[in-house]
C-alpha positions as CSV (number, residue, x, y, z in Angstrom):
1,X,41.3,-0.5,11.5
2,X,38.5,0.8,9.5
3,X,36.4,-1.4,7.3
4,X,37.1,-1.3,3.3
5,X,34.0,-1.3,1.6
6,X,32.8,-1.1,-2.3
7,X,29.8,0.9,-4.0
8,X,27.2,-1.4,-5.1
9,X,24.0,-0.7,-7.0
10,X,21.2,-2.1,-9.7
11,X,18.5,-0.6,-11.8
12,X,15.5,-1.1,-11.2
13,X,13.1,-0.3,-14.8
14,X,9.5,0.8,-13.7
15,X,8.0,2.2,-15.9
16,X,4.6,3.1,-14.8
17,X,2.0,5.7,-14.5
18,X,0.2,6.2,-11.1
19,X,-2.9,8.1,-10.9
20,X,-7.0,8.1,-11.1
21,X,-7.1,8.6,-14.9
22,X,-4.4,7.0,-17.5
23,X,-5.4,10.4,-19.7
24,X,-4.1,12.8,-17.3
25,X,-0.7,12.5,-18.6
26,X,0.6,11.8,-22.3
27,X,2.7,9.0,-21.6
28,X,2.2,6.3,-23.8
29,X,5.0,4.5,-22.9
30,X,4.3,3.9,-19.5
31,X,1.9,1.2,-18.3
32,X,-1.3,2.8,-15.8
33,X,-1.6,1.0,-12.9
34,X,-3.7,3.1,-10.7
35,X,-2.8,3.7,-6.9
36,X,0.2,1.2,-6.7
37,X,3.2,-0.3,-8.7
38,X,3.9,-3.6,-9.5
39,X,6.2,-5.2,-6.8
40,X,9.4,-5.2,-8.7
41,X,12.3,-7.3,-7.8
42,X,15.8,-6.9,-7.7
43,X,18.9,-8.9,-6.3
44,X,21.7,-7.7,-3.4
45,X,24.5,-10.1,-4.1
46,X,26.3,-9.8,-0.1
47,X,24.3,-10.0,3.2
48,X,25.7,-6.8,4.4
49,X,24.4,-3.5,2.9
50,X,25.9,-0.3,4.5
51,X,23.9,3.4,3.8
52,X,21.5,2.4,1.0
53,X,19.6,4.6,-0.7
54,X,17.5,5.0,-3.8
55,X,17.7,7.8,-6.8
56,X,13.9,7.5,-7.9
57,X,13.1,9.1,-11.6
58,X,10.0,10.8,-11.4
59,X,7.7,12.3,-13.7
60,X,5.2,15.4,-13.0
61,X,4.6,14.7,-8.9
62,X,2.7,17.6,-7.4
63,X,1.9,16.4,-3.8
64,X,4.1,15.1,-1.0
65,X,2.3,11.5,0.4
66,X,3.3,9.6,-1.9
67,X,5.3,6.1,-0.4
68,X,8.1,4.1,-1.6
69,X,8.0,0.3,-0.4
70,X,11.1,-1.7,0.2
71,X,10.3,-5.7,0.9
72,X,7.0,-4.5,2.0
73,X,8.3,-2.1,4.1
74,X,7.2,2.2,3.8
75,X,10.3,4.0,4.0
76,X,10.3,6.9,6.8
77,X,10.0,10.9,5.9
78,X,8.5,11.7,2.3
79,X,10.1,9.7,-0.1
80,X,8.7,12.0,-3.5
81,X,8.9,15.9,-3.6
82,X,7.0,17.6,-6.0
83,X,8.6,18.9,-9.1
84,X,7.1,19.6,-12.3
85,X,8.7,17.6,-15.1
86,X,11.3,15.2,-15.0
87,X,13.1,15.0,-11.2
88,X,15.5,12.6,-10.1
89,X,15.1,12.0,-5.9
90,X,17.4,10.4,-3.6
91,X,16.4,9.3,-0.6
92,X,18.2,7.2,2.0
93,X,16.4,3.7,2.8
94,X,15.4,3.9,6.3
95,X,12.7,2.1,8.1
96,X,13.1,-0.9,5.9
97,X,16.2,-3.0,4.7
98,X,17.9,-4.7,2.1
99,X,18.7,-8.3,2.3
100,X,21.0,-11.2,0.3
101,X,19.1,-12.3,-2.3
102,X,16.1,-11.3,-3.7
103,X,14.2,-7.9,-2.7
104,X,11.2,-5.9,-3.6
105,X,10.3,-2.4,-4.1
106,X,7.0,-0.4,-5.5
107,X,5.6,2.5,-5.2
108,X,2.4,3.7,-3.7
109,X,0.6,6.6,-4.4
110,X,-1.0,9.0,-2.1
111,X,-4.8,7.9,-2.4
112,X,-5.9,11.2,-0.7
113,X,-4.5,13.3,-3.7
114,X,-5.7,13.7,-7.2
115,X,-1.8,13.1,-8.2
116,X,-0.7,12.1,-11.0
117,X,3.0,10.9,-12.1
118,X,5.3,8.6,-13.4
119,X,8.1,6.6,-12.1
120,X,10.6,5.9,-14.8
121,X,14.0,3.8,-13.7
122,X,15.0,3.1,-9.9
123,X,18.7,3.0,-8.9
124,X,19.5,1.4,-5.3
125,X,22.3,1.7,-4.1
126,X,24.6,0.1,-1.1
127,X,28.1,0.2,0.2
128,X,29.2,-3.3,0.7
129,X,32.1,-5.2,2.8
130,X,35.4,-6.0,0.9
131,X,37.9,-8.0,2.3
């Protein structure tokens, strides 16, 4: 018999401008915080997470290094592709996992890179064991 499972998710508000110079972009609304986000938390509900992923909102990225963390953890491959403008990203969470309770995520920007962007509102997302 195959398992039954549910879609899960929660959004995750960033909010914040990563780069070397808070003027580079006209973002008001978005806090600078330089080369990494604030560790922002967020709580799975079931300790079994199938295929989770993350849709990332992103603002203006124009290089490829830039890392998303989950619990401390990089996730594997590139995790932002440039795109001028507004973007919205998926990528699967690999090389890190979610847990019951509460979790982490933040973004780190590629220090190598003049880049400048914004990350608006996270969504991760799980498929979860019914009964």
């Amino acid at each position: 018999m195959t398992e039954r499972t549910r879609a899960n998710y929660v959004f995750v508000d960033i909010e914040e401008h990563l780069g070397e110079n808070r003027r580079e972009l006209d973002v008001p609304w978005a806090d600078f915080v330089g080369d990494r986000s604030a560790e922002h938390t967020f709580e799975v509900p079931v300790e079994t997470t199938i295929d989770p992923y993350i849709g990332v909102q992103a603002f203006d990225v124009d290089e490829y290094g830039h890392e998303i963390h989950v619990n401390g953890e990089a996730l594997s491959g590139f995790d932002l592709p440039p795109a001028q403008r507004w973007q919205y990203w998926i990528d699967r969470i690999t090389g890190a996992a979610l847990h019951e309770g509460e979790n982490t995520v933040s973004i780190a920007r590629d220090t190598e890179t003049s880049d400048g962007f914004v990350i608006g509102t996270l969504g991760v997302h799980w498929k979860e064991p019914i009964d």
